[in-house]
MMTF fields as JSON, N, C-alpha, C and O atoms, coordinates in Angstrom:
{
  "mmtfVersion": "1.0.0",
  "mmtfProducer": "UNKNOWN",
  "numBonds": 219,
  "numAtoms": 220,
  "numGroups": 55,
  "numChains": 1,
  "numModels": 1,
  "chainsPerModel": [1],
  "groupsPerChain": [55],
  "chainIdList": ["A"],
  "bondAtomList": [4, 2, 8, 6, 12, 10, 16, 14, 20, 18, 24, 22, 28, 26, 32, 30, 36, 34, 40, 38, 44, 42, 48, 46, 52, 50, 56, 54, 60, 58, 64, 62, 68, 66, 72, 70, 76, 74, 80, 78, 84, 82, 88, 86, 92, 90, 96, 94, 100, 98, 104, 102, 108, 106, 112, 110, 116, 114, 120, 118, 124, 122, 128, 126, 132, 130, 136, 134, 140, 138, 144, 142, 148, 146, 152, 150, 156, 154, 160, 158, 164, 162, 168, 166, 172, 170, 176, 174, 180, 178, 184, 182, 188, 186, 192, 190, 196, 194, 200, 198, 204, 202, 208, 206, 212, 210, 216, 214],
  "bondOrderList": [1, 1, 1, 1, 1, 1, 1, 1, 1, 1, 1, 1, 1, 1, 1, 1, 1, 1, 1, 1, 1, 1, 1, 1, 1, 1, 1, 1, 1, 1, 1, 1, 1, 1, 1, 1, 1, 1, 1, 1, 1, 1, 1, 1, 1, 1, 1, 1, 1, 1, 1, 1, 1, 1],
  "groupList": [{"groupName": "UNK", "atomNameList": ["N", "CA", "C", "O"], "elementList": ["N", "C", "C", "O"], "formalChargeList": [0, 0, 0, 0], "bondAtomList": [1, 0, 2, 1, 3, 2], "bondOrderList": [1, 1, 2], "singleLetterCode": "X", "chemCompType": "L-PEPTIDE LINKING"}],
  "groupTypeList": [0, 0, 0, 0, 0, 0, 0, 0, 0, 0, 0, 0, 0, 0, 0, 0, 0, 0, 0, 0, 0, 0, 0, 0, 0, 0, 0, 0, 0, 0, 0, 0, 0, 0, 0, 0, 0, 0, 0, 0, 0, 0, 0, 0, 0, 0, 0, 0, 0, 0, 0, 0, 0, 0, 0],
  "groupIdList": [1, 2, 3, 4, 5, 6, 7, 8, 9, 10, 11, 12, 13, 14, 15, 16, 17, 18, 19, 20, 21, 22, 23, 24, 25, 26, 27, 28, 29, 30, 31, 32, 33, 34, 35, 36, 37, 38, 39, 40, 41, 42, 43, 44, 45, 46, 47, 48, 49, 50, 51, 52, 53, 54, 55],
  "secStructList": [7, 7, 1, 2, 2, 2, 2, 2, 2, 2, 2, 2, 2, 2, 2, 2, 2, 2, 2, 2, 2, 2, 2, 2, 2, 2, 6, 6, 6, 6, 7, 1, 7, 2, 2, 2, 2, 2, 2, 2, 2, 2, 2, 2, 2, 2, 2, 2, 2, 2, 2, 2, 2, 6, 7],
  "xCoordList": [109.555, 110.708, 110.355, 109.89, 110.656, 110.288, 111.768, 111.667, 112.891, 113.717, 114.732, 115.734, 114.367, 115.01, 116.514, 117.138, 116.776, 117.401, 118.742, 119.868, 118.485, 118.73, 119.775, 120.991, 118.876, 119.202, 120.694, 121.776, 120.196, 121.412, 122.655, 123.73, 122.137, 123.602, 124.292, 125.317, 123.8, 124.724, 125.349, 126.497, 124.643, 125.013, 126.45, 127.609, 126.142, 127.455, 128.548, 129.356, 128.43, 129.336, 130.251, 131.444, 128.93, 129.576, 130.67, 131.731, 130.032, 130.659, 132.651, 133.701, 132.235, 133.708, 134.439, 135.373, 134.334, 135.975, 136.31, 137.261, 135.921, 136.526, 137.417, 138.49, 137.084, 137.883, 138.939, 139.851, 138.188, 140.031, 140.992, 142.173, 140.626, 141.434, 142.329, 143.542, 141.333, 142.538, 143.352, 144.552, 142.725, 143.787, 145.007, 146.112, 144.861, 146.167, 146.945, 148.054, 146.14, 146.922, 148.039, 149.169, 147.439, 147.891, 149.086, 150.239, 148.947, 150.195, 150.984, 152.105, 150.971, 151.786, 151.793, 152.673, 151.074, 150.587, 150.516, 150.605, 150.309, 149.878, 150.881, 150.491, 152.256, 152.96, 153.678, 153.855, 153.969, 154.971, 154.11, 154.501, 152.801, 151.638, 150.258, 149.337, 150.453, 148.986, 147.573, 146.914, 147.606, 147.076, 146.022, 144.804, 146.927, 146.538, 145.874, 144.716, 146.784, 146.001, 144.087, 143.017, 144.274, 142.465, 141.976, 141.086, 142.165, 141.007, 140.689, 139.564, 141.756, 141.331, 140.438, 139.64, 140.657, 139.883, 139.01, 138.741, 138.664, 137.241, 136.517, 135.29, 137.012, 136.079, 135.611, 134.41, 136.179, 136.028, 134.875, 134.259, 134.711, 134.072, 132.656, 131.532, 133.028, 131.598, 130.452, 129.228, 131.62, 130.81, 130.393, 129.773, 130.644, 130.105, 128.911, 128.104, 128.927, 128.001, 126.852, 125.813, 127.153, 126.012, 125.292, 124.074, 126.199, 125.675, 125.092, 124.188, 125.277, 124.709, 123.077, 122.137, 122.754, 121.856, 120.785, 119.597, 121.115, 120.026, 120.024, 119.274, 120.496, 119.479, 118.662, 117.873],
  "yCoordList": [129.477, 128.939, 128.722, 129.557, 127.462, 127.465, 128.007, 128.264, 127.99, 128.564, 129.232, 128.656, 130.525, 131.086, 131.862, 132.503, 131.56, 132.264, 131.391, 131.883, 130.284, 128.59, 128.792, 128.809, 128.879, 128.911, 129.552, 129.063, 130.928, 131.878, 131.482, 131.259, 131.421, 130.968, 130.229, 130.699, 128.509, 127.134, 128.247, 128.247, 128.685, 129.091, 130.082, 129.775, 130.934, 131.694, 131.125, 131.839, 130.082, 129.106, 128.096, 127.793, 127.638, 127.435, 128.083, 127.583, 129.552, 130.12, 130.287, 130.014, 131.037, 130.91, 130.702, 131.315, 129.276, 128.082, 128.296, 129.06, 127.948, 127.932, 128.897, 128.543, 130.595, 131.22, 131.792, 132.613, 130.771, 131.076, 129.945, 130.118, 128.794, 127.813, 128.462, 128.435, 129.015, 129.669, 130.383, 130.13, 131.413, 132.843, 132.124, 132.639, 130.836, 130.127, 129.228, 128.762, 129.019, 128.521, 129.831, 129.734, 130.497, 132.06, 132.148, 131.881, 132.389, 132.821, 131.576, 131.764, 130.191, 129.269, 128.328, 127.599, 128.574, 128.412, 126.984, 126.505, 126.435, 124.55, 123.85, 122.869, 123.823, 122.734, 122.682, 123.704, 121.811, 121.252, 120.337, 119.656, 120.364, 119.752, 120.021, 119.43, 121.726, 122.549, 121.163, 120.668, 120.944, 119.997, 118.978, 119.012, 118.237, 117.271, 117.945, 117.737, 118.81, 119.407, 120.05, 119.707, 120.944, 121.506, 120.39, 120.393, 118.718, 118.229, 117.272, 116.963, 117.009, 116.522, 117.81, 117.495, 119.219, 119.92, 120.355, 121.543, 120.094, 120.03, 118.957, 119.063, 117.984, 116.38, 116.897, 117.158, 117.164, 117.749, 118.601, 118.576, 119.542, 120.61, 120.13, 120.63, 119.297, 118.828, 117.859, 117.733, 117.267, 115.947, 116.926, 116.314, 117.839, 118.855, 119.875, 120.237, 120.309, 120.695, 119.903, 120.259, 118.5, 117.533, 117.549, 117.507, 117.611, 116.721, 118.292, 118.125, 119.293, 121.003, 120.633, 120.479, 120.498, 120.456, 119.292, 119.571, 118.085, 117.084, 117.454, 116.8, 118.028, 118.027, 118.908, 119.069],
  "zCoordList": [154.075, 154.772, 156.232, 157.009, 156.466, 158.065, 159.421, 160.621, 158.575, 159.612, 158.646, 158.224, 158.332, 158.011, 158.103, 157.257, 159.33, 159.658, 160.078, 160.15, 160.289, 160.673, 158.711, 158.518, 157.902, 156.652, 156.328, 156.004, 156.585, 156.345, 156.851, 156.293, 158.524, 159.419, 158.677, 158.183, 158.335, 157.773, 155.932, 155.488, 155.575, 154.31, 154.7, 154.42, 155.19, 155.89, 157.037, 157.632, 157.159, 157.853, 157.034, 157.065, 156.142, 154.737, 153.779, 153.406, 153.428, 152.729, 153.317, 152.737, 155.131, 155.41, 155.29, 154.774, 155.91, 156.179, 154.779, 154.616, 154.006, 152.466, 152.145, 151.657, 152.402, 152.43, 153.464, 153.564, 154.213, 155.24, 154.905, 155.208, 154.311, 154.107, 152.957, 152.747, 152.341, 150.672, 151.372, 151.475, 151.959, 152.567, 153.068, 152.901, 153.739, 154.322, 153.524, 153.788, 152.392, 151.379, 150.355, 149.876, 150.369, 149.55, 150.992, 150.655, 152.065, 153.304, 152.897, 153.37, 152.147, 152.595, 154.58, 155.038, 154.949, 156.086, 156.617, 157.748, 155.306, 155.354, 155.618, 156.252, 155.431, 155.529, 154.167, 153.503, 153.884, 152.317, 151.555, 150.608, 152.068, 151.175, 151.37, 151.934, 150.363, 150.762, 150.774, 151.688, 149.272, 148.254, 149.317, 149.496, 149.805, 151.081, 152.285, 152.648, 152.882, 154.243, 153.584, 154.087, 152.461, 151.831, 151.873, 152.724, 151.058, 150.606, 152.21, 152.605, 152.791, 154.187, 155.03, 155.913, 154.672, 155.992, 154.571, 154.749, 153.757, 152.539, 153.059, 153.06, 153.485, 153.878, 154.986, 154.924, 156.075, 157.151, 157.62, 158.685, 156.3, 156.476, 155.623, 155.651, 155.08, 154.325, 155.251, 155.262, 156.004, 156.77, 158.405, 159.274, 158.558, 159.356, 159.078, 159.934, 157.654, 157.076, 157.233, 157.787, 156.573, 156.268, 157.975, 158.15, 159.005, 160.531, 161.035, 161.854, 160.854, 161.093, 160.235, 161.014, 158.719, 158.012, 158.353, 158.191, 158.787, 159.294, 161.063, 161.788, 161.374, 162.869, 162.821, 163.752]
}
């Protein structure tokens, strides 16, 4: 592995958001349309992932 550690971080940055987005879906937290607010901050979090992994 040339950056190991580079590795872990994005993987555990990854892992997160996901479960704080549920935890706020479980509180009701989102609004009157959980459904919509996850897959917009899922896009969100993917197209951030992708721009973290190519630099």
């Amino acid at each position: 592995m040339r950056f190991p550690v580079w590795r872990v971080g994005v993987f555990i940055a990854a892992a997160v958001w996901p479960l704080f987005w549920l935890y706020e879906a479980l509180m009701n937290s989102l609004g009157p349309d959980p459904g919509k607010v996850l897959v917009d901050r899922l896009g969100l979090g993917t197209l951030i992932l992708l721009l973290i992994t190519l630099s």
